[in-house]
ROLORO-882776 format. One record per residue: residue in one letter; x, y, z of N, C-alpha, C, CB in turn. Coordinates in Angstrom, 1 decimal, decimal comma. Glycine has a CB too. Layout:
! residues N
  r     n.X     n.Y     n.Z    ca.X    ca.Y    ca.Z     c.X     c.Y     c.Z    cb.X    cb.Y    cb.Z
  a       X       Y       Z       X       Y       Z       X       Y       Z       X       Y       Z
...
! end
This chain:
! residues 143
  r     n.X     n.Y     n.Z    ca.X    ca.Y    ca.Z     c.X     c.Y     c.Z    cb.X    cb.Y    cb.Z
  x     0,8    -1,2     0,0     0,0     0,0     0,0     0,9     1,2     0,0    -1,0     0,0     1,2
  x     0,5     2,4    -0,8     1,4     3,3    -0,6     0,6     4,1     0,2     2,0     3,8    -1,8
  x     1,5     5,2     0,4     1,0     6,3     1,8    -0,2     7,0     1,3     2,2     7,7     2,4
  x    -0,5     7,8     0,3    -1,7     8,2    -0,3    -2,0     7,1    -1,5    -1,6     9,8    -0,9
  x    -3,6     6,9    -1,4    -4,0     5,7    -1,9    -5,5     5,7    -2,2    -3,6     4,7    -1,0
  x    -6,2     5,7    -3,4    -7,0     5,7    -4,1    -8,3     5,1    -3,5    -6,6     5,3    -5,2
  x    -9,5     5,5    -2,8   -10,6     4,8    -2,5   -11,6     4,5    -2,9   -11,0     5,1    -1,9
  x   -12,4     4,3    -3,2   -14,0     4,2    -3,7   -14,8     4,3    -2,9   -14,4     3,0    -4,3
  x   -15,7     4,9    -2,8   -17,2     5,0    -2,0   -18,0     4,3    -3,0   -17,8     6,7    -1,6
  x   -19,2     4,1    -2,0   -20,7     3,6    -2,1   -21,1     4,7    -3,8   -21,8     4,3    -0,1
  x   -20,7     5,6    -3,8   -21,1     6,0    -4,8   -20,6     5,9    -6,5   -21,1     7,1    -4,3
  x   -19,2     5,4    -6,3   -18,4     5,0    -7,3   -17,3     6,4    -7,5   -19,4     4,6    -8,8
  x   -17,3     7,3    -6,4   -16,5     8,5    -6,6   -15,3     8,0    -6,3   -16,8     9,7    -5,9
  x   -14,0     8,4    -6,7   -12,6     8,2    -5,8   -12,2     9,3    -5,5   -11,5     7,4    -6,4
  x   -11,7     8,6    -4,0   -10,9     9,9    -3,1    -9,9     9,5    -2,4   -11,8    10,6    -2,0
  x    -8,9    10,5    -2,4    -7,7     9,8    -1,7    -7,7    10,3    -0,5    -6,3    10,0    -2,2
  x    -7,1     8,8     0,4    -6,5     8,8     1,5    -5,6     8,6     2,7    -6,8     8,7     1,5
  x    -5,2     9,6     3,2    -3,5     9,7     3,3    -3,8     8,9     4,8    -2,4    11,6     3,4
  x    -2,6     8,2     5,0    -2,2     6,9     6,0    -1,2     7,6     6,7    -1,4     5,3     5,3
  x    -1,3     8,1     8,3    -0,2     8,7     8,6     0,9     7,5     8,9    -0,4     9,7     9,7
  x     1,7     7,8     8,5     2,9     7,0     9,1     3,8     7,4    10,1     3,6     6,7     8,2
  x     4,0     6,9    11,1     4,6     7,6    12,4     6,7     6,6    12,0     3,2     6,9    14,7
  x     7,6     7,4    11,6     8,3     6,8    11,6     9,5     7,4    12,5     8,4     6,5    10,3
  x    10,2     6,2    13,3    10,7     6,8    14,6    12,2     6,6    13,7    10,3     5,7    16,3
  x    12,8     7,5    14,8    14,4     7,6    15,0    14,8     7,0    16,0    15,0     8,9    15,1
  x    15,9     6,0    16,2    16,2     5,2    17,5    17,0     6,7    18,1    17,4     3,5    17,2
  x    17,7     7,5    17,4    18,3     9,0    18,0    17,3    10,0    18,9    18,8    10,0    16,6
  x    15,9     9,6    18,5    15,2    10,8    19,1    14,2     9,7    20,4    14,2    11,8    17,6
  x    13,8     8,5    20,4    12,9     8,0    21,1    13,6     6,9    21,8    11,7     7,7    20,3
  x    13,7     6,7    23,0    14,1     5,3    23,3    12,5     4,3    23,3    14,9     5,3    25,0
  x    12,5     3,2    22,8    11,1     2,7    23,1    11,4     1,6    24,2    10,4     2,2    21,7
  x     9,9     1,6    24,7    10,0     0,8    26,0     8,8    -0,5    25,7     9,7     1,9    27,6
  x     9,0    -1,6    25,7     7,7    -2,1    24,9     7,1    -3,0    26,4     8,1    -3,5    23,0
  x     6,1    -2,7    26,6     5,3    -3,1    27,7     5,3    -4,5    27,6     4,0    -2,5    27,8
  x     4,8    -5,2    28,5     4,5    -6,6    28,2     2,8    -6,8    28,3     5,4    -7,6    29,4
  x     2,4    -7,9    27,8     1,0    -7,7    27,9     0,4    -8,3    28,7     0,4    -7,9    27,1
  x    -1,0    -7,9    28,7    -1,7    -8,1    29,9    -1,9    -9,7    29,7    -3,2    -7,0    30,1
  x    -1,5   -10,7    30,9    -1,9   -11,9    31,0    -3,2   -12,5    31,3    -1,4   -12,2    31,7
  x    -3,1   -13,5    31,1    -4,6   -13,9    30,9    -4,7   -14,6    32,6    -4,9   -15,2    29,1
  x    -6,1   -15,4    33,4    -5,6   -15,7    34,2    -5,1   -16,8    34,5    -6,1   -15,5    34,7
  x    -4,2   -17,0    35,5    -3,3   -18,0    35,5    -3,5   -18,9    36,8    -1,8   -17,4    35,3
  x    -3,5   -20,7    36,5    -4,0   -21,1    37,3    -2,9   -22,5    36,8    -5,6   -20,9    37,4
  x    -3,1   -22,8    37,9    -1,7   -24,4    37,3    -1,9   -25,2    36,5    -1,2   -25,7    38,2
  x    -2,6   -25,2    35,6    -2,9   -25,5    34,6    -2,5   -24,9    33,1    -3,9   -25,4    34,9
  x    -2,1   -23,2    33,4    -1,7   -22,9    32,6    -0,2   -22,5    32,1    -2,4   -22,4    32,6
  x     0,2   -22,8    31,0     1,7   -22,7    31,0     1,9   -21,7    29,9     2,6   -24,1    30,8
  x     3,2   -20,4    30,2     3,0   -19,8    29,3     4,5   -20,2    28,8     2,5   -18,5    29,5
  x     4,5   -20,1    27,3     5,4   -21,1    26,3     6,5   -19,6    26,1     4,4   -22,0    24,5
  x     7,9   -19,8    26,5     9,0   -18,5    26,1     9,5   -19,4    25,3    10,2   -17,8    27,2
  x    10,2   -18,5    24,6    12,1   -18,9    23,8    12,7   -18,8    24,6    12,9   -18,0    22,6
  x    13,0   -18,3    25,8    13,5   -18,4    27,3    14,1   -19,7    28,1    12,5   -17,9    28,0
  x    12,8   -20,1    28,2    12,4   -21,1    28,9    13,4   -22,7    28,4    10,7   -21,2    28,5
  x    13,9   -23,3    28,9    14,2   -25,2    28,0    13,2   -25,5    27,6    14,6   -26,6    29,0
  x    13,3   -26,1    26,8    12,0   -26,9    26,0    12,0   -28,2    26,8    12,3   -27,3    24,0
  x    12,9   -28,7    26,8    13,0   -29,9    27,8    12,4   -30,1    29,2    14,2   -30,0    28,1
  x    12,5   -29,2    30,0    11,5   -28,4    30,9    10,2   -28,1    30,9    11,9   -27,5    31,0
  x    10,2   -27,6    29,9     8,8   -26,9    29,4     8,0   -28,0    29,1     9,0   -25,9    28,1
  x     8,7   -29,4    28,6     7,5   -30,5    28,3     7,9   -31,3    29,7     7,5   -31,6    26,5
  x     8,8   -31,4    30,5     8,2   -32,1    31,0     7,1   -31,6    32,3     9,0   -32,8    31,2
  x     7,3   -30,8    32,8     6,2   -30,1    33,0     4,8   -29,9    32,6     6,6   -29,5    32,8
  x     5,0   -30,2    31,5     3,2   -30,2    30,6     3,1   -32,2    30,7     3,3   -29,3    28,1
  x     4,0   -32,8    30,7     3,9   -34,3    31,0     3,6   -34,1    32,1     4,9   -35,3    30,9
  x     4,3   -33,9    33,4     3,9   -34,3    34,4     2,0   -33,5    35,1     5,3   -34,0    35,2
  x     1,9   -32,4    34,4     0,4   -31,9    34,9    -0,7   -32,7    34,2     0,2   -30,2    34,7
  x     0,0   -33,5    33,2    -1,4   -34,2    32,2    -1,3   -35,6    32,6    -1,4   -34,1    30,2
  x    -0,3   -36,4    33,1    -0,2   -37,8    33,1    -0,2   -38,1    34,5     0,8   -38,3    32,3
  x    -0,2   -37,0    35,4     0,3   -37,8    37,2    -1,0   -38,0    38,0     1,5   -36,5    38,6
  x    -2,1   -37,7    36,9    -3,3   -37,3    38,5    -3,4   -38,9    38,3    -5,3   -36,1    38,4
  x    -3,6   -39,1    39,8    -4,0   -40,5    40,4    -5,8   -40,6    40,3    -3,3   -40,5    42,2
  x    -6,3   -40,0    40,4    -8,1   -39,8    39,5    -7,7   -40,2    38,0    -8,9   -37,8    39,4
  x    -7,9   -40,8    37,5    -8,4   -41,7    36,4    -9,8   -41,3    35,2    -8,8   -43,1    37,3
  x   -11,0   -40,8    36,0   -11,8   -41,0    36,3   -11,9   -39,6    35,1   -12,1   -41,4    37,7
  x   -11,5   -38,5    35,2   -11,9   -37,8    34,1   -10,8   -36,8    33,3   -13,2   -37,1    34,5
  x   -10,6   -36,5    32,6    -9,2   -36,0    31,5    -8,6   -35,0    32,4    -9,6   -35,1    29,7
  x    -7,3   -34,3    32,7    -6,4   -34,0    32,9    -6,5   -32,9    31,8    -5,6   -34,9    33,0
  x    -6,1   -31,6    32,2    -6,4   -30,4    30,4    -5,1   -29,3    31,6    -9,2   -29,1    30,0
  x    -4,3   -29,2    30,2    -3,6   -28,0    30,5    -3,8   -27,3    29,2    -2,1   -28,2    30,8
  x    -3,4   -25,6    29,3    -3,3   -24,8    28,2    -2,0   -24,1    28,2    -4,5   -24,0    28,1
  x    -1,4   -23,9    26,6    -0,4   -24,0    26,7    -0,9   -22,5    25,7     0,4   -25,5    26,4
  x     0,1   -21,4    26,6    -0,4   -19,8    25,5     0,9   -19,5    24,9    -0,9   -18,0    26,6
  x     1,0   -19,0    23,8     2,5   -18,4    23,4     2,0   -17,1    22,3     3,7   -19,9    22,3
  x     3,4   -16,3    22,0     3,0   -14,8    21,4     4,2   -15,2    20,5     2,9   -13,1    22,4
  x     4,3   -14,2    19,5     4,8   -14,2    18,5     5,9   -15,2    17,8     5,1   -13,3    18,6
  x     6,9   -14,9    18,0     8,3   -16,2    18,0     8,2   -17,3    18,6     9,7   -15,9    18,5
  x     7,4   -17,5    19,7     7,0   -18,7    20,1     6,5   -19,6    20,6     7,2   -18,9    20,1
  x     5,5   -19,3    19,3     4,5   -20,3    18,5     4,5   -21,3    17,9     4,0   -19,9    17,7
  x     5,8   -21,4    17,5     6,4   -22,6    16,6     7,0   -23,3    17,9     7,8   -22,2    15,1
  x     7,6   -23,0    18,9     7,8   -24,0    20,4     6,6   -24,4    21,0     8,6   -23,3    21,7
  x     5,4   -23,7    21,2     4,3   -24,2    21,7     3,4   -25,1    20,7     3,4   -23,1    22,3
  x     3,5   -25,1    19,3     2,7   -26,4    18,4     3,6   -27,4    18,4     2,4   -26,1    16,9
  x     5,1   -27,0    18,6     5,8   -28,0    18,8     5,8   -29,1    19,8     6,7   -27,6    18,8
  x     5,9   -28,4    20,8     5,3   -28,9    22,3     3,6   -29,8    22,1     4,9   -27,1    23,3
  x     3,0   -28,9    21,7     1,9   -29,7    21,8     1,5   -31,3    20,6     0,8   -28,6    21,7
  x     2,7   -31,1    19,6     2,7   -32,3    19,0     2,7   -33,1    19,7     3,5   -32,5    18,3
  x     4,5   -32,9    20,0     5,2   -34,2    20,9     4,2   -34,7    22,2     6,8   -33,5    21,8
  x     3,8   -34,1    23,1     2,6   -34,1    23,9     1,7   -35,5    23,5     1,7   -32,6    23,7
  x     1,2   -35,2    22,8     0,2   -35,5    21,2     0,9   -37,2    21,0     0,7   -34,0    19,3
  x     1,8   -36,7    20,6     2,7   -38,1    20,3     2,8   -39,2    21,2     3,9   -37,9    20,1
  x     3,5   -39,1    22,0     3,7   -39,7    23,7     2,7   -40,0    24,0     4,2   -38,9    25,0
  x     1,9   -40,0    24,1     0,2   -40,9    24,7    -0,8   -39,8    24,2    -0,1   -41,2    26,8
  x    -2,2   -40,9    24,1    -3,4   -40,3    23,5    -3,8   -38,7    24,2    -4,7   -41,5    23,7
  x    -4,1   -37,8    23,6    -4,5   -37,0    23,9    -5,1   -35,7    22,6    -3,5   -36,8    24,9
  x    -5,9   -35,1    23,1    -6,8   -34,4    21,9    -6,4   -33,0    22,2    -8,6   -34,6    22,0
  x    -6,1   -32,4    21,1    -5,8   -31,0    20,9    -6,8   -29,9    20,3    -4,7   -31,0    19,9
  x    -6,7   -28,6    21,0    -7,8   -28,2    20,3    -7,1   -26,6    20,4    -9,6   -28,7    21,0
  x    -6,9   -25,9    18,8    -5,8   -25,0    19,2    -6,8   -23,6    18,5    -3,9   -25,4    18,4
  x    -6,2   -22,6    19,2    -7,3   -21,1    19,0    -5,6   -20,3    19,0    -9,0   -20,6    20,8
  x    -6,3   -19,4    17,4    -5,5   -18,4    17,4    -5,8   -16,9    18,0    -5,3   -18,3    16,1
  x    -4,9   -16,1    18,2    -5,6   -14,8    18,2    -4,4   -13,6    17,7    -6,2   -14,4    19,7
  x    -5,0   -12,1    18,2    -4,0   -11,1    17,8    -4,3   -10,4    19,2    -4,4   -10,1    16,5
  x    -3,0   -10,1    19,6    -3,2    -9,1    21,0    -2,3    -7,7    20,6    -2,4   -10,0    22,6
  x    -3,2    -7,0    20,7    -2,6    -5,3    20,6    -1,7    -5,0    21,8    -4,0    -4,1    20,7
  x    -0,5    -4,7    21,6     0,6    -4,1    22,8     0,5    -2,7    22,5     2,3    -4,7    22,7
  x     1,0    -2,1    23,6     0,9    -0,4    23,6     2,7    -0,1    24,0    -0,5     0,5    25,3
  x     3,6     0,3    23,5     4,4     0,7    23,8     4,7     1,8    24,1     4,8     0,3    23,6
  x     5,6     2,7    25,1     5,7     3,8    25,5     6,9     4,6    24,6     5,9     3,7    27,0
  x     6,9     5,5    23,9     7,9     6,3    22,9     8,3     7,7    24,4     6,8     7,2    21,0
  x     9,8     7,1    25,1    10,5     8,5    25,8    11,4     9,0    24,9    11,2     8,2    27,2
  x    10,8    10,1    24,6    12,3    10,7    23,9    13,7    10,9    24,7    12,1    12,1    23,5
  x    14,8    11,2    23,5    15,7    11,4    24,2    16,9    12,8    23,9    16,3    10,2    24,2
  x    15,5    13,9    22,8    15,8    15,0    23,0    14,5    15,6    23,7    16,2    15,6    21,8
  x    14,9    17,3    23,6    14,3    18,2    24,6    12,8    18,3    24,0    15,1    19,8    24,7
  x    12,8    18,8    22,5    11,6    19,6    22,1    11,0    18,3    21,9    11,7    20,7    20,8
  x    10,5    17,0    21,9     9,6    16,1    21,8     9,3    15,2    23,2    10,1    15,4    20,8
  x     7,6    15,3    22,8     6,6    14,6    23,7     6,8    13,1    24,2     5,2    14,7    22,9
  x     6,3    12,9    25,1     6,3    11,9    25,5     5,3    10,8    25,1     6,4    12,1    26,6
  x     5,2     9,7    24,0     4,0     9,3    23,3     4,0     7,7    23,5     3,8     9,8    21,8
  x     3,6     7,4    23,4     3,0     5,5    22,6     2,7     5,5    21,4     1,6     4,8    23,0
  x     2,6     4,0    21,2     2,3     3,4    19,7     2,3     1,8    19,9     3,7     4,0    18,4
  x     1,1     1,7    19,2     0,3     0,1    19,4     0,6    -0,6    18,1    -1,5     0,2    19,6
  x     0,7    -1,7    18,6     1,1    -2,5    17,6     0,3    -4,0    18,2     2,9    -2,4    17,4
  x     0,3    -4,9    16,9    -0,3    -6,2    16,9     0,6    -7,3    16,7    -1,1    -6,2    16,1
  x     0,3    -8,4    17,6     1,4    -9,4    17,7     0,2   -10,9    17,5     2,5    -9,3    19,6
  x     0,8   -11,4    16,9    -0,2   -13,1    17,0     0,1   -13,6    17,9     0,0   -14,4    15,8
  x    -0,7   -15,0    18,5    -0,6   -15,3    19,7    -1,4   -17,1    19,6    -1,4   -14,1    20,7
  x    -1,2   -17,5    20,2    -1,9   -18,7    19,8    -2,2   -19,7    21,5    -0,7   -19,6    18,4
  x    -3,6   -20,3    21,7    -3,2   -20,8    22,9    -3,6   -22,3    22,5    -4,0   -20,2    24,3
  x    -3,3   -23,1    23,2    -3,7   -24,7    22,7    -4,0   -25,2    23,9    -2,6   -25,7    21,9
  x    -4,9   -26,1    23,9    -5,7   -26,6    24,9    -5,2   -27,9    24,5    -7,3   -26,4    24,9
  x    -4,7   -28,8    25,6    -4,7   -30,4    25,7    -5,1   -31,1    26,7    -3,6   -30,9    25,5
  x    -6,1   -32,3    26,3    -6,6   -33,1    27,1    -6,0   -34,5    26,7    -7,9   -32,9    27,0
  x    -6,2   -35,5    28,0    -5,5   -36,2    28,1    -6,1   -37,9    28,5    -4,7   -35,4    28,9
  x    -6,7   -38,6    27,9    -7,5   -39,5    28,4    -7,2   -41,0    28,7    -8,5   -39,4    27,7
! end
């Protein structure tokens, strides 16, 4: 898309319309990117880093789906991850998947982050700017 850009209305008229584009200088703004708001968290839920061992990270998700000594009805953890990784939490929830029966049931989404723009000259404001990240959570049950 370019910055001014040709529209159509309901009527078949065209009109243009300009896209502001906010384009930063790492010289003038330090940015500070917030983290986002979590969802609630209960031991059941694990949230999936590039941080984190993967090794760790599943067994962990083994041991909360395979240890209950109740039998009697499925075991469910949810496994949330954001941007980069997404490809460790489907990964995760293959292997999961693999290792003994269990049913997957995976939901995407988009979460809007707000980050804070401090400058780091005199004559400029102190602002934000939102941006969108994918996110994905996966539900596994375990029977």
């Amino acid at each position: 898309m370019n910055e001014s850009e040709s529209v159509e209305t309901k009527t078949g008229e065209q009109r243009d319309e300009e896209k502001t584009v906010l384009h930063l200088d790492n010289e003038e703004y330090k940015i500070i990117k917030k983290l986002p708001k979590r969802f609630p968290s209960s031991l059941n839920d694990i949230y999936v880093t590039n941080k984190t061992d993967f090794k760790a990270q599943y067994e962990r998700c083994k041991y909360l789906l395979y240890s209950k000594i109740d039998k009697s009805e499925p075991n469910e953890i949810v496994l949330h991850a954001m941007g980069s990784a997404i490809n460790r939490a489907i990964n995760l929830a293959l292997r999961l998947q693999k290792d003994k029966n269990s049913k997957i049931n995976c939901l995407t989404s988009t979460i809007l982050l707000e980050d804070d723009l401090y400058p780091l000259v005199d004559y400029l404001d102190i602002s934000s700017q939102n941006r969108h990240i994918s996110a994905v959570h996966v539900k596994i049950k375990s029977f």
